[in-house]
LUMDODO-96301 format. One record per residue (C-alpha): residue in one letter; x, y, z. Coordinates in pm, whole numbers, plus 50000, padded with zeros to 5 digits. Layout:
% residues N
r residuo=A&xx=X&yy=Y&zz=Z
...
END
This chain:
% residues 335
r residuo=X&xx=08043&yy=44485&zz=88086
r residuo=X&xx=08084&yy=44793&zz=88289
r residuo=X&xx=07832&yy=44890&zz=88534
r residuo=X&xx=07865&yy=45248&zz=88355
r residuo=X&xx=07827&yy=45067&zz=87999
r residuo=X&xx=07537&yy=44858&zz=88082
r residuo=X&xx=07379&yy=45181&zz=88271
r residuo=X&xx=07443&yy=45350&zz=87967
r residuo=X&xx=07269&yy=45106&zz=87697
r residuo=X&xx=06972&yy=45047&zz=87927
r residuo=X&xx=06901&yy=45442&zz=87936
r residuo=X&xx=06961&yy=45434&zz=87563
r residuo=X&xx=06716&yy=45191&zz=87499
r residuo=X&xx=06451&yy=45388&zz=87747
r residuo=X&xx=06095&yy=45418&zz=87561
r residuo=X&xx=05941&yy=45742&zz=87634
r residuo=X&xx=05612&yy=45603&zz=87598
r residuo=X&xx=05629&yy=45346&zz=87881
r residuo=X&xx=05814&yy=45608&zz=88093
r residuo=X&xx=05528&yy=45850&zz=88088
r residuo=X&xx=05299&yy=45549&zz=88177
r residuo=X&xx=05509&yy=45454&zz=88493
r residuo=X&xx=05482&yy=45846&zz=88589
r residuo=X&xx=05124&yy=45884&zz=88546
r residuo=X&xx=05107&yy=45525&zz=88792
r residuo=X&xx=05358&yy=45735&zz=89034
r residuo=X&xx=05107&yy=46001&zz=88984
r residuo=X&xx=04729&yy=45833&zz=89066
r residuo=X&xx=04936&yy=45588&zz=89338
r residuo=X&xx=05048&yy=45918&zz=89542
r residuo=X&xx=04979&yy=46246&zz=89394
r residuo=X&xx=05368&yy=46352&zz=89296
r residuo=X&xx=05421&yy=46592&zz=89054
r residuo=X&xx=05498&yy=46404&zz=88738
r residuo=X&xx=05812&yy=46651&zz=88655
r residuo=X&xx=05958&yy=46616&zz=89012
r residuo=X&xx=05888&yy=46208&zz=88932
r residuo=X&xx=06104&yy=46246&zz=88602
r residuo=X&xx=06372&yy=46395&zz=88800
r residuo=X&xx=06382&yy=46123&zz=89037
r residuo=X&xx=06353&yy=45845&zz=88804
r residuo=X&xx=06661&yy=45996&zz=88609
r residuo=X&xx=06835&yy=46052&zz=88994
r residuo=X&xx=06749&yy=45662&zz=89063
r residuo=X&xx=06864&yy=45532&zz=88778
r residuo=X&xx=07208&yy=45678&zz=88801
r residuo=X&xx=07259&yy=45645&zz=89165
r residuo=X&xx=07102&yy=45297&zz=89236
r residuo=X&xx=07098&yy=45146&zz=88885
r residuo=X&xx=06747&yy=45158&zz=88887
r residuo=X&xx=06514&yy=45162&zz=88551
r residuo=X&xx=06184&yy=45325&zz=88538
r residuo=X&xx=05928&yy=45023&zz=88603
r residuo=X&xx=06233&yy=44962&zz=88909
r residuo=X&xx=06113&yy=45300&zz=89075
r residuo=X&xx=05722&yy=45220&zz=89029
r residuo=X&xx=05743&yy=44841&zz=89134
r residuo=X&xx=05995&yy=44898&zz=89441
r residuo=X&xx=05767&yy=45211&zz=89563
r residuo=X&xx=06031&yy=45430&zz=89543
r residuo=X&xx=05881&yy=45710&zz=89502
r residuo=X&xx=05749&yy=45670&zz=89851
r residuo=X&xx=06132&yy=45593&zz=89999
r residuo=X&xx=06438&yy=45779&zz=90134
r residuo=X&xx=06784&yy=45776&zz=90009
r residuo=X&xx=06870&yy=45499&zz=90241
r residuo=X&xx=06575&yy=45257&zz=90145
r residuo=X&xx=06655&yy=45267&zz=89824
r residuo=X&xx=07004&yy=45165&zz=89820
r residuo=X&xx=06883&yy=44829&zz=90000
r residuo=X&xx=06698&yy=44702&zz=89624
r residuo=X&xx=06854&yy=44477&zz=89415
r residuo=X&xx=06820&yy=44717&zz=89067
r residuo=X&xx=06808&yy=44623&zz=88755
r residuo=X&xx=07153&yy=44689&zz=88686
r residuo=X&xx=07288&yy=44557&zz=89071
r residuo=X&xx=07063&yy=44230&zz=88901
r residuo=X&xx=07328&yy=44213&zz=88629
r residuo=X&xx=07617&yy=44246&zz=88846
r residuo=X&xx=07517&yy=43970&zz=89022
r residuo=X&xx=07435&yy=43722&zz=88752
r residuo=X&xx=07765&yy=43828&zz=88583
r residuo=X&xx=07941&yy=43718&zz=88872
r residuo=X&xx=07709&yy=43428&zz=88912
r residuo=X&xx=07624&yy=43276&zz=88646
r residuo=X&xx=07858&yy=43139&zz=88305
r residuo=X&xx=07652&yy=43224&zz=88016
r residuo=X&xx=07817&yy=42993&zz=87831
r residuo=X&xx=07546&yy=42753&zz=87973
r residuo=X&xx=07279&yy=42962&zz=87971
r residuo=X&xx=07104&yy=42685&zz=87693
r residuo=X&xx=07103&yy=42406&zz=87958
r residuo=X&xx=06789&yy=42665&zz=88031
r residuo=X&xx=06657&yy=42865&zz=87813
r residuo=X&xx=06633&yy=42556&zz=87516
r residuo=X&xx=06346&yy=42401&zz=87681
r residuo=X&xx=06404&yy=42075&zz=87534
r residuo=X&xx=06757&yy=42034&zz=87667
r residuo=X&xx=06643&yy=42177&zz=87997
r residuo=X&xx=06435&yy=41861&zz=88027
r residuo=X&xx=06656&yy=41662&zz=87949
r residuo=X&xx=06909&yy=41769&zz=88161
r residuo=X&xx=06639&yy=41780&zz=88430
r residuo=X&xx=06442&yy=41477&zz=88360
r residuo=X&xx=06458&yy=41357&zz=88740
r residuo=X&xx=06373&yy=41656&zz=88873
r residuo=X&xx=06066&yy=41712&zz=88660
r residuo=X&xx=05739&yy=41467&zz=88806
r residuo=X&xx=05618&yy=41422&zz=88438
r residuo=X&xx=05675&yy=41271&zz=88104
r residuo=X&xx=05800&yy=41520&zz=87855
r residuo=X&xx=05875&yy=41470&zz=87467
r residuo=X&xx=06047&yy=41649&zz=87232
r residuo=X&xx=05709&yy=41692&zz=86938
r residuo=X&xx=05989&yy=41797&zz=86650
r residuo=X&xx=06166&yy=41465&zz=86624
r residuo=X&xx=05913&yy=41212&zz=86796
r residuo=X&xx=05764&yy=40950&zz=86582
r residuo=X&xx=05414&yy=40911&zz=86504
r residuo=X&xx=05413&yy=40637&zz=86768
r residuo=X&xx=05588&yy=40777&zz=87002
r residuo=X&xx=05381&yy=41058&zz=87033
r residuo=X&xx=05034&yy=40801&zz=87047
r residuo=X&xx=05197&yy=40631&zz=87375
r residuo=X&xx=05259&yy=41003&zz=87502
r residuo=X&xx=04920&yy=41105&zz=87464
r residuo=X&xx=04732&yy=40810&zz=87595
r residuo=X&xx=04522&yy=40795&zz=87874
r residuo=X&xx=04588&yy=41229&zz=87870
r residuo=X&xx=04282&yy=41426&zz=87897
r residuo=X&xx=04533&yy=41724&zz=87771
r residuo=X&xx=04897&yy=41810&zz=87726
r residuo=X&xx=05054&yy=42120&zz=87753
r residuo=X&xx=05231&yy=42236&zz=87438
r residuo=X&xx=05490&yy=42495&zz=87418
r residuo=X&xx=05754&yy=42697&zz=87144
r residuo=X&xx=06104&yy=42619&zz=87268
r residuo=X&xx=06249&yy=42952&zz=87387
r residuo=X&xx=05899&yy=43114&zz=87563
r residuo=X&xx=05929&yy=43286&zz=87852
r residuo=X&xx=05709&yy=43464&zz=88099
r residuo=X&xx=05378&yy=43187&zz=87999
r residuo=X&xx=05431&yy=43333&zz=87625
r residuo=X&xx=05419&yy=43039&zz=87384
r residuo=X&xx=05224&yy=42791&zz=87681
r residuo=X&xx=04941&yy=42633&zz=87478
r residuo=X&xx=04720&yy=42369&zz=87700
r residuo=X&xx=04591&yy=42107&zz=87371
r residuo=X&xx=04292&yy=41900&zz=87446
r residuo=X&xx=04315&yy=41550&zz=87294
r residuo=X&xx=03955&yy=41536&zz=87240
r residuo=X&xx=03954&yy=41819&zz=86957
r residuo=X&xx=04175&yy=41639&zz=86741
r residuo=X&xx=04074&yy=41388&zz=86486
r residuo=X&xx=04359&yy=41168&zz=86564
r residuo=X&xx=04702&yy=41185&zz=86658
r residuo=X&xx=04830&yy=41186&zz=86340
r residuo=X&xx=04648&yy=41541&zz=86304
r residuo=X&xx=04743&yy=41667&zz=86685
r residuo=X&xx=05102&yy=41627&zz=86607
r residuo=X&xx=05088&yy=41792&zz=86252
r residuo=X&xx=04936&yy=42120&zz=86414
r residuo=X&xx=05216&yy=42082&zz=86686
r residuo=X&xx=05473&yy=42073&zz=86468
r residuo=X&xx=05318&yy=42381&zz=86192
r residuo=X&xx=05303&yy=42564&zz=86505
r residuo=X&xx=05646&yy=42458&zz=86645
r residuo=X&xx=05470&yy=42393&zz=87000
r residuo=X&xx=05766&yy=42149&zz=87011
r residuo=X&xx=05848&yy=42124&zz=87356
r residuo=X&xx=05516&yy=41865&zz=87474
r residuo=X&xx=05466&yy=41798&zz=87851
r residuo=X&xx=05192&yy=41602&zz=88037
r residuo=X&xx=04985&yy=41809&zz=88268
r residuo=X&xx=05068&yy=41770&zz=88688
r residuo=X&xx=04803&yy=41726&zz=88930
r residuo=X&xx=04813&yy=41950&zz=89210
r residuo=X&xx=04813&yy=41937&zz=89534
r residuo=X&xx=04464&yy=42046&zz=89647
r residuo=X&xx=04637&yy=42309&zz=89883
r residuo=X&xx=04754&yy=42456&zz=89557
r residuo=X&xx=04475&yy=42400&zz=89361
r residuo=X&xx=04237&yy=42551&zz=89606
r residuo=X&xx=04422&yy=42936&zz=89530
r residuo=X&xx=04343&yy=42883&zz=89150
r residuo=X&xx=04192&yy=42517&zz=88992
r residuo=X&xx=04267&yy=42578&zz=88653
r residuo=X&xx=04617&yy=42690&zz=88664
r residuo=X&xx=04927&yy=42513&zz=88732
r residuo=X&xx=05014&yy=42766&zz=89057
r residuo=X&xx=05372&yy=42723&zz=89160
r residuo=X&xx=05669&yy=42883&zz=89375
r residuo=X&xx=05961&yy=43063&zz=89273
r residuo=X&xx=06252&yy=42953&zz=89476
r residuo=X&xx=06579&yy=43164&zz=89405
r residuo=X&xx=06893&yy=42996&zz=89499
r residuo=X&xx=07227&yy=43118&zz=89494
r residuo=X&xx=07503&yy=42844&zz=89551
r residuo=X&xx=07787&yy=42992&zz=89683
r residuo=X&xx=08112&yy=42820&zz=89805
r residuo=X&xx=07932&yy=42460&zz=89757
r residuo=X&xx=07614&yy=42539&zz=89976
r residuo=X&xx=07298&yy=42647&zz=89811
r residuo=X&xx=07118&yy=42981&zz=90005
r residuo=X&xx=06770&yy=43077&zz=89951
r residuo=X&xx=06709&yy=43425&zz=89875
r residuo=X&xx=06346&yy=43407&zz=89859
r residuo=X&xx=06043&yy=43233&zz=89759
r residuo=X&xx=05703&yy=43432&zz=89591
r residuo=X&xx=05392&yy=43164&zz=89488
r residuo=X&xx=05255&yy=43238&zz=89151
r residuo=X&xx=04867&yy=43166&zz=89044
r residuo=X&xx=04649&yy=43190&zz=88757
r residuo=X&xx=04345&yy=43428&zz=88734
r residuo=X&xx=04032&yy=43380&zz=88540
r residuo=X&xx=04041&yy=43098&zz=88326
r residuo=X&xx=04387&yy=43095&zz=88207
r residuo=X&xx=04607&yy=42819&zz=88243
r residuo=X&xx=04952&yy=43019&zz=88292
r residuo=X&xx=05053&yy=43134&zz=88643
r residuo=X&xx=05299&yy=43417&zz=88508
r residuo=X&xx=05181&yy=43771&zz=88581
r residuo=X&xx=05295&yy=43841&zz=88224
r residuo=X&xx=05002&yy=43614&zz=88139
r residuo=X&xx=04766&yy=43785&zz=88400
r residuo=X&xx=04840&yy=43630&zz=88689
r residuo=X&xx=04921&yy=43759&zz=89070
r residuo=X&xx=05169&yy=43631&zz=89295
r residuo=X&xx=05247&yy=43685&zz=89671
r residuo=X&xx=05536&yy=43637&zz=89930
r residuo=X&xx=05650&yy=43346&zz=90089
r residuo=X&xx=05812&yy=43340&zz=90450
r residuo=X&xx=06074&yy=43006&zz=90397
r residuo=X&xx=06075&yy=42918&zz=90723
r residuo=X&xx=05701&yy=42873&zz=90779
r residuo=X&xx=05581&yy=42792&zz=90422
r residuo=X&xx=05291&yy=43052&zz=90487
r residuo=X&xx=05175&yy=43339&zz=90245
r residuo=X&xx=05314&yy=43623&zz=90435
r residuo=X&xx=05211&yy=43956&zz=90179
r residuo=X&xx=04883&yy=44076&zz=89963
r residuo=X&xx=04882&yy=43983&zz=89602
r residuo=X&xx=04999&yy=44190&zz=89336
r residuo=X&xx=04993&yy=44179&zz=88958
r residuo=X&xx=05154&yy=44336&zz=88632
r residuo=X&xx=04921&yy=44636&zz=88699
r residuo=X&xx=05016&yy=44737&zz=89048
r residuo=X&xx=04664&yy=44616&zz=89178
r residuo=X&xx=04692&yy=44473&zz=89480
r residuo=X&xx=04466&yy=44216&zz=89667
r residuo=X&xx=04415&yy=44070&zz=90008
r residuo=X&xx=04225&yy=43740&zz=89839
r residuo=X&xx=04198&yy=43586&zz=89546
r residuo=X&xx=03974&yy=43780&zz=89309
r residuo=X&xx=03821&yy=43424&zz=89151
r residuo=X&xx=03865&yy=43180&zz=89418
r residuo=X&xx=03831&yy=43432&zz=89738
r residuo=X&xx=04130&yy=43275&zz=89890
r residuo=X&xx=04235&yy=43523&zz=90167
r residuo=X&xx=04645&yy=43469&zz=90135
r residuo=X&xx=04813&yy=43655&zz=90409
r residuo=X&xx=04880&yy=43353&zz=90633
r residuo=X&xx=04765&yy=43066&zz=90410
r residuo=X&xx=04963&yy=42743&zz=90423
r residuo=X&xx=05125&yy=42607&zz=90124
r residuo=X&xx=05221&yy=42259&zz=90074
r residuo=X&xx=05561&yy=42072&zz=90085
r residuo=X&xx=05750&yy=42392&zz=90142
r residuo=X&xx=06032&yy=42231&zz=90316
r residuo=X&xx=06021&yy=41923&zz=90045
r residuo=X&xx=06022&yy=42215&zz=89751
r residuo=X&xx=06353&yy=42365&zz=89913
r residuo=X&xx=06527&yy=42062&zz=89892
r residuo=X&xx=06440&yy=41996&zz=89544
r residuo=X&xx=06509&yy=42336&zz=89460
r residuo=X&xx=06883&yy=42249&zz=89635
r residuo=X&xx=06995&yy=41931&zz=89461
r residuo=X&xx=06890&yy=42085&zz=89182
r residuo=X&xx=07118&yy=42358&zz=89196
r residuo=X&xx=07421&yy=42165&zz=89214
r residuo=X&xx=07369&yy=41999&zz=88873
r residuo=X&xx=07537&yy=42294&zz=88727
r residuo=X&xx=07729&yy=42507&zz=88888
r residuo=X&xx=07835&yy=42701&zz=88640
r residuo=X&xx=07534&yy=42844&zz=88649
r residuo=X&xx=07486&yy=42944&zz=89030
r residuo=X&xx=07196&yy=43231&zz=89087
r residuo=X&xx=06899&yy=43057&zz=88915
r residuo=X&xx=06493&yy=43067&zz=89019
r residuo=X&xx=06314&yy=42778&zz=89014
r residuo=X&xx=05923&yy=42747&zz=88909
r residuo=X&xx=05849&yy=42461&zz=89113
r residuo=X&xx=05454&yy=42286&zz=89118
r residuo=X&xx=05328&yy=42083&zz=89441
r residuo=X&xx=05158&yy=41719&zz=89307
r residuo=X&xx=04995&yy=41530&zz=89598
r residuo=X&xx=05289&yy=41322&zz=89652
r residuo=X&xx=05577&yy=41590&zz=89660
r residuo=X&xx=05777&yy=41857&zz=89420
r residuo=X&xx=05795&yy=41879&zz=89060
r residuo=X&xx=05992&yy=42167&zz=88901
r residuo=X&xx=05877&yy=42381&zz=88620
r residuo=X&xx=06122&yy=42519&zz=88499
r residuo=X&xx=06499&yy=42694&zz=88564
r residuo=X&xx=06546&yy=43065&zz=88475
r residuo=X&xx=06943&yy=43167&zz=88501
r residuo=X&xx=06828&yy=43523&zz=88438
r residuo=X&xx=06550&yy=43572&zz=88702
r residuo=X&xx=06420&yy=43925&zz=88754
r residuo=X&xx=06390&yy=44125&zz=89074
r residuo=X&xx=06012&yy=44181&zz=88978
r residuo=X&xx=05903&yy=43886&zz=89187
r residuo=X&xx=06057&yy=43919&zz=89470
r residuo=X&xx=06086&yy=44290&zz=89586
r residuo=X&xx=05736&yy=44432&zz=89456
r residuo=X&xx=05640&yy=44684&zz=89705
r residuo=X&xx=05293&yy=44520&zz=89889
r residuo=X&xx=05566&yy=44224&zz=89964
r residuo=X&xx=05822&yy=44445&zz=90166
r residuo=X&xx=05616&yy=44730&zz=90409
r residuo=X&xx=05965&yy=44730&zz=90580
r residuo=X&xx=06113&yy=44909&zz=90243
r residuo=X&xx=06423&yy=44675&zz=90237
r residuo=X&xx=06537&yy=44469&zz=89940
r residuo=X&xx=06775&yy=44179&zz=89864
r residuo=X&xx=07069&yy=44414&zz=89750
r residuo=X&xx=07261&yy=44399&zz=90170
r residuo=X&xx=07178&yy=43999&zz=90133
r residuo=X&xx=07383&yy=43934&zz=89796
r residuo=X&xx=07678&yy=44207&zz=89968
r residuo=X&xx=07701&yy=44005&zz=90248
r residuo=X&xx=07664&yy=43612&zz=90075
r residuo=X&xx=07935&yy=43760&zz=89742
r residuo=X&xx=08119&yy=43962&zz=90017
r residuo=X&xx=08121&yy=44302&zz=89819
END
């Protein structure tokens, strides 16, 4: 597809409605008049490929002409998985169940598939498990992520009927954490999202954001509530405030009090080299972000995304410099 095709289907599928939200945030962030902000959004989107929540989540309304063309858009985004990525394969990921398959050795916990284990299988999976987390088979952002609690079912007999009514079929036993991970949020599974791009047989890291849980949820996805930061990969530290689905930023933690700016995560260096031999399993498939959780004794991944979004990566609060990934992918796909 066309840059100018797939430009014109995303404009045709704008929503007014969650335009005029994204104006009135342009609005209350910095006082622009909300016509002049139309304008600009329109401008943005045909000159940089950028859609509306692009503009409010880059801080473009608070950039020049040159600043801007440095963000990976969400139409430079396609480009570059188009040219990356064979979505032929794209089910070795998004089918949960043949993603941990595929990724079994990668993955620091027992999984099961709860749609064609037997009655015993699923006993042995659920022994000695305070809980399990149970999940549909094509979720994404934490949608579909149910945390079941052996405890409140009669027996397992009864746990895997609800499963399976509610086809939570993709069944996965629950990671410690390392305490430097638990510490930002205890009752979420808090990870990092590593984005590599192999590229001539050597796997590049284009960044790494850490993901937590707020309140008493369970999911680390902003989707889901949570707020995520930036990650320097050289010194494993937290180098950015935290930001969330609303724009809010925060220096700490707004449960645990964490202050993040220069807080050391765990295993960063260990999590990059998972995150690396992982990427060569298929490389068809070469521009993919990995959710990766920190046990005490090393790595475990998540999940694989092939179709990761620029949301995480390129939020404003993470880049006061006002430059984005689009001069890295130039340079690494030579365009």
């Amino acid at each position: 597809m066309s840059k100018l095709s797939y430009l014109a289907r995303v404009m045709s599928g704008v929503r007014l409605k969650k335009m005029n939200q994204m104006i009135d945030v342009v609005h209350d962030k910095c006082g622009q008049n909300k016509v002049k902000t139309f304008f600009d959004m329109c401008w943005c989107g045909a000159r940089y490929g950028a859609g509306y929540y692009d503009y409010v989540m880059f801080g473009f309304y608070n950039m020049n002409g040159r600043q801007r063309d440095t963000y990976l858009t969400r139409v430079r985004n396609k480009k570059v998985i188009d040219h990356m990525n064979d979505l032929s394969y794209s089910d070795e990921f998004d089918d949960k169940l043949r993603f941990n398959q595929r990724f079994a050795k990668y993955l620091g916990r027992k999984t099961l598939n709860g749609e064609t284990a037997t009655l015993t299988e699923f006993t042995d999976f659920i022994a000695g498990q305070e809980a399990i987390f149970a999940k549909i088979n094509h979720g994404d952002c934490g949608r579909g992520v149910n945390k079941l609690y052996v405890k409140d079912y009669e027996s397992p007999a009864v746990m895997l009927d609800y499963i399976r009514r509610n086809q939570l079929v993709v069944l996965e036993q629950v990671l410690p954490q390392h305490p430097d991970m638990a510490r930002l949020h205890p009752s979420s599974v808090n990870t990092m999202r590593i984005l590599t791009d192999l590229v001539d047989g050597e796997v590049h890291v284009a960044y790494i954001s850490v993901k937590m849980g707020r309140g008493d949820g369970y999911c680390d996805n902003s989707g889901q509530g949570g707020v995520l930061c930036r990650v320097d990969p050289e010194t494993g530290k937290i180098i950015s405030p935290a930001t969330d689905d609303y724009f809010n930023v925060y220096d700490r933690h707004p449960d645990t009090g964490v202050e993040f700016v220069g807080y050391q995560l765990p295993m960063v260096p260990e999590a990059i080299a998972l995150a690396k031999e992982a990427a060569h399993e298929i490389p068809q498939v070469a521009h993919v972000g990995w959710d990766m959780a920190i046990t005490p004794t090393g790595p475990a991944i998540i999940e694989g995304n092939d179709f990761p979004g620029t949301d995480l990566c390129q939020l404003a609060p993470f880049y006061p410099e006002k430059e984005g990934l689009w001069p890295y992918y130039k340079k690494l796909l030579h365009w």
